[in-house]
C-alpha positions as CSV (number, residue, x, y, z in Angstrom):
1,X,37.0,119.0,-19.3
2,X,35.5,116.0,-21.2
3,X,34.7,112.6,-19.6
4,X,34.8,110.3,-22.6
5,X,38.1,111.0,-23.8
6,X,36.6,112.3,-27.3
7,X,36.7,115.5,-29.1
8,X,33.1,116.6,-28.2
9,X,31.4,119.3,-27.4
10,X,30.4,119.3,-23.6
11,X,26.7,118.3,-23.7
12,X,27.3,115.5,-26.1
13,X,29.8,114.4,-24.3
14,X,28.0,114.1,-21.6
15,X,25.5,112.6,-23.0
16,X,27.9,109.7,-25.0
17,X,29.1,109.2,-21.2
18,X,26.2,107.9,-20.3
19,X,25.5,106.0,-23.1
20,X,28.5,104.0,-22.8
21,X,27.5,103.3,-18.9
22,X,24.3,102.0,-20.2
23,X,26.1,98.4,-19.2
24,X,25.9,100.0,-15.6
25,X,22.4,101.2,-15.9
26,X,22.0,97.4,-16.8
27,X,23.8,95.6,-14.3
28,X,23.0,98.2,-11.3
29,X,19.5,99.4,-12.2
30,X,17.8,96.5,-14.7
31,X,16.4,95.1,-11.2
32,X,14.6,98.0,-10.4
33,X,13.0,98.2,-13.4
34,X,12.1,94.9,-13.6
35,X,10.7,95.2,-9.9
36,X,9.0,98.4,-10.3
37,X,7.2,96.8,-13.8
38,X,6.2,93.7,-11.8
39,X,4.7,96.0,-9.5
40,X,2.1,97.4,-11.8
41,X,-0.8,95.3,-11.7
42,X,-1.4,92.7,-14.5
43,X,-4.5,94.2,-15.4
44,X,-2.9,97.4,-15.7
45,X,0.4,96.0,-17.9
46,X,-0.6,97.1,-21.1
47,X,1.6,99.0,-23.4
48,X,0.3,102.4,-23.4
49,X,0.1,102.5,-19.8
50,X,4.0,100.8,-18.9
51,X,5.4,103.5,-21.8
52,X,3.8,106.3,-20.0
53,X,5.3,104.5,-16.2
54,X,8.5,104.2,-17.7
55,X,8.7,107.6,-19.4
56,X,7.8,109.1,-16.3
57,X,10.4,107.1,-14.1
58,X,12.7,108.0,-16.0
59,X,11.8,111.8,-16.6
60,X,11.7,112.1,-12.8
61,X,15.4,110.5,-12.2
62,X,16.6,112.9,-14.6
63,X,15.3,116.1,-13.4
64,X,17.0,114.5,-9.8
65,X,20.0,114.2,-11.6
66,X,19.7,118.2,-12.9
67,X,19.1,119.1,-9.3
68,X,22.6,117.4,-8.3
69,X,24.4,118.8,-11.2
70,X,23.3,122.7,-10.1
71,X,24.1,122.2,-6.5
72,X,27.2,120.6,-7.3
73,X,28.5,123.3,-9.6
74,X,27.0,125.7,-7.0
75,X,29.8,124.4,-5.0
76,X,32.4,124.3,-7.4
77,X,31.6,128.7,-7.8
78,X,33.3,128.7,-4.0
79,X,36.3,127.3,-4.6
80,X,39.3,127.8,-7.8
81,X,40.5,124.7,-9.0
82,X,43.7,124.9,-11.1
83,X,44.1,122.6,-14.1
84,X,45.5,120.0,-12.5
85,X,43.0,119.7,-10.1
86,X,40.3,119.6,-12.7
87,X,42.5,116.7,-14.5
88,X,42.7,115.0,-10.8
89,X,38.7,115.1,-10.8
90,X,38.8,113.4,-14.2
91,X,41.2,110.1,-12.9
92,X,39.1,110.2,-9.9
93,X,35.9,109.9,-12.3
94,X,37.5,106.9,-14.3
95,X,38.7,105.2,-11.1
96,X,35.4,105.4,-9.8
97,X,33.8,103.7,-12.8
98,X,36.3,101.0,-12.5
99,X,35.3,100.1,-8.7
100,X,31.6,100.6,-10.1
101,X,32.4,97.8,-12.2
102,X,34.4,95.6,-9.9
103,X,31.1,96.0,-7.6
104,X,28.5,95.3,-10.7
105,X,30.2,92.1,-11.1
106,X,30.7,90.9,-7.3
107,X,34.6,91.0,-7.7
108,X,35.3,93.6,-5.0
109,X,33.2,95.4,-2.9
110,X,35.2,98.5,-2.1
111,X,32.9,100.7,-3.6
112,X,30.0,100.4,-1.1
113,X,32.8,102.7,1.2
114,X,32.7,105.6,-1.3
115,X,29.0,105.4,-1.4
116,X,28.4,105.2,1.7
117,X,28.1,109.0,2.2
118,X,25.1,108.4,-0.5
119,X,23.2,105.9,1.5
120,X,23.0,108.5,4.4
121,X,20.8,110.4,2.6
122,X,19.5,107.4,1.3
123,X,18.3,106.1,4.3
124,X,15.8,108.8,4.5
125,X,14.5,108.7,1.1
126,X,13.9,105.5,0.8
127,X,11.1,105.2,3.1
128,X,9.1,108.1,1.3
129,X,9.8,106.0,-2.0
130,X,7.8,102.7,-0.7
131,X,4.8,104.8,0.4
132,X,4.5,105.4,-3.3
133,X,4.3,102.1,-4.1
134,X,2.6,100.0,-6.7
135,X,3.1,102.2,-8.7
136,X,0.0,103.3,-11.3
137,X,-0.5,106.6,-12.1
138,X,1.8,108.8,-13.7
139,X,2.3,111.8,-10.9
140,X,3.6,108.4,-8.7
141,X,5.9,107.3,-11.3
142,X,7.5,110.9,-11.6
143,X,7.7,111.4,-7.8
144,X,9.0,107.6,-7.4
145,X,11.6,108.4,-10.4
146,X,12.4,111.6,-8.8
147,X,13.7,110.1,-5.5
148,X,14.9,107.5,-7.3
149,X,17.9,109.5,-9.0
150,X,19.0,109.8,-5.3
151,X,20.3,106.2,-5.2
152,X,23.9,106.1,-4.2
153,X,25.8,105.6,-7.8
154,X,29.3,106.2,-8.6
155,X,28.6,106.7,-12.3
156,X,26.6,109.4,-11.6
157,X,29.4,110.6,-9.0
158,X,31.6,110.2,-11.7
159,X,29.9,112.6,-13.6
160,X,29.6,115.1,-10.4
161,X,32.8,115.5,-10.3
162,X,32.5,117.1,-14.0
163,X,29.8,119.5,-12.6
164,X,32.1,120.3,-10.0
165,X,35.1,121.2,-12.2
166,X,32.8,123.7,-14.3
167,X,31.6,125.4,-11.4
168,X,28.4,126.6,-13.4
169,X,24.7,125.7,-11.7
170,X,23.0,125.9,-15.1
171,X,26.1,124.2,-17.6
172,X,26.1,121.6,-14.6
173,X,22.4,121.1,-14.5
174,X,22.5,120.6,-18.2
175,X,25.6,118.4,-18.3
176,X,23.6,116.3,-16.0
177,X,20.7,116.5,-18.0
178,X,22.5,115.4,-20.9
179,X,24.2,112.5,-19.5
180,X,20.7,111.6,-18.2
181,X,19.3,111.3,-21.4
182,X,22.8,109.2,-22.5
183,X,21.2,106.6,-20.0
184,X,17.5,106.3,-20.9
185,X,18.1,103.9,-23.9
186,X,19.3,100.9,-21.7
187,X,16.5,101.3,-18.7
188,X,13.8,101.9,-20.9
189,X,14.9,98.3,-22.7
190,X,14.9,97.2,-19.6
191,X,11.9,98.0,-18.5
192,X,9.4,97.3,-21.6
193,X,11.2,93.7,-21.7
194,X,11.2,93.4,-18.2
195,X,10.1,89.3,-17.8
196,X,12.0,88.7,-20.7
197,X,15.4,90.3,-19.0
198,X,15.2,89.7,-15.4
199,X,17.1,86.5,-15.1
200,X,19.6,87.7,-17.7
201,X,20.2,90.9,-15.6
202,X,20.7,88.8,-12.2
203,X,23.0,86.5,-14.8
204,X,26.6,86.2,-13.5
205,X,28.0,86.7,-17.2
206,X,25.8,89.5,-18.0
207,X,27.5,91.6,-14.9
208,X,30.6,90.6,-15.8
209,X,30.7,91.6,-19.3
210,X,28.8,95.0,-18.3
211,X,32.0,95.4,-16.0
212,X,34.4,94.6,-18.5
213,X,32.7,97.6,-20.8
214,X,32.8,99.8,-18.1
215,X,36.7,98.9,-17.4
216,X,37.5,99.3,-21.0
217,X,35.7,102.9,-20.9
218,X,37.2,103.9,-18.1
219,X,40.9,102.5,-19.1
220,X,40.3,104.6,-22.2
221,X,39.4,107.5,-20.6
222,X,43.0,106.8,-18.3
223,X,44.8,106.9,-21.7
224,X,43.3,109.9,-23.1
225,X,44.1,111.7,-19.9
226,X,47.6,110.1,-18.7
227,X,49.1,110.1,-22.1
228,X,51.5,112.7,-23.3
229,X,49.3,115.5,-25.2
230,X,46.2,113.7,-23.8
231,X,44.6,116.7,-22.0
């Protein structure tokens, strides 16, 4: 089972999936860099210190992320899924991306629905995340970063229901792990050139062309999975 449509092994894979969805990490997440790097105290902005926040951030939303995958896959050792049901999870991945992208660039809002299972649980981490802020030492940035990979996300649901096909806590807490890494490029971009991206990021056309990325990915994935021989 293979999210990107492409002959690869399953950690790279996964971690090409989410480097392609760095135009979601852009569109959905770019503000939160930005916010949590305008947090930081001027007199604390320099470069060692933001690389170190960032990292950190970052390194934290993972491990989150790895967490999810090996509970997910937990799951997925309870129940037999047959072929087709593991194909079913992969159009329900790609569909999810393309609502994702319909909601990154405020054409359609229909995806808040699916999350809103998410921001349950979101509605009591939240809280615990603000207590930790501004944000200055590196402990805070991890535990922030942590609770951040919690945020309610269809690209990483997407990507759940991979873990859930495989049915494996460790495979699924590295696949996760892997398409984590796929993501760090664009945020960390996002956050060292934070002032110089913020208005670009809340841009109209920069959402919309993320979405139309994230369309085309997905409509490929559709393809490789719909078309005779595909899968």
């Amino acid at each position: 089972m293979n999210p990107t449509g492409l002959d690869l092994p399953p950690l790279m894979a996964a971690f090409v999936f989410g480097l392609m969805g760095g135009a979601h990490c852009i569109g959905m997440c770019g503000g939160i860099m930005s916010a949590l790097t305008f947090a930081v105290p001027p007199s604390m902005r320099h470069p060692a210190r933001m690389g170190g926040l960032l990292l950190s951030y970052n390194l934290g939303r993972i491990l989150s992320y790895m967490t999810a995958g090996a509970l997910v896959a937990a799951l997925g050792t309870l129940i037999s899924l047959s072929p087709e049901a593991r194909i079913a999870l992969q159009v329900v991945a790609a569909v999810m991306l393309i609502l994702m992208a319909l909601y990154i660039a405020n054409w359609w809002k229909g995806l808040l629905k699916v999350e809103a299972i998410g921001r349950r649980l979101w509605r009591y981490i939240e809280p615990i995340g603000r207590r930790l802020m501004p944000v200055v030492y590196l402990p805070q940035a991890f535990a922030l970063g942590a609770l951040w990979g919690w945020l309610p996300c269809g690209l990483v649901y997407s990507m759940l229901a991979w873990s859930l096909a495989i049915a494996d806590p460790l495979q699924g807490a590295l696949l996760m792990g892997a398409f984590g890494l796929g993501t760090l490029p664009a945020l960390l971009a996002t956050g060292l050139a934070a002032r110089q991206l913020s208005h670009l990021i809340r841009h109209p056309a920069t959402r919309s062309i993320a979405a139309l990325t994230i369309i085309g990915f997905a409509l490929w994935q559709l393809w490789a999975l719909l078309s005779p021989g595909g899968h």
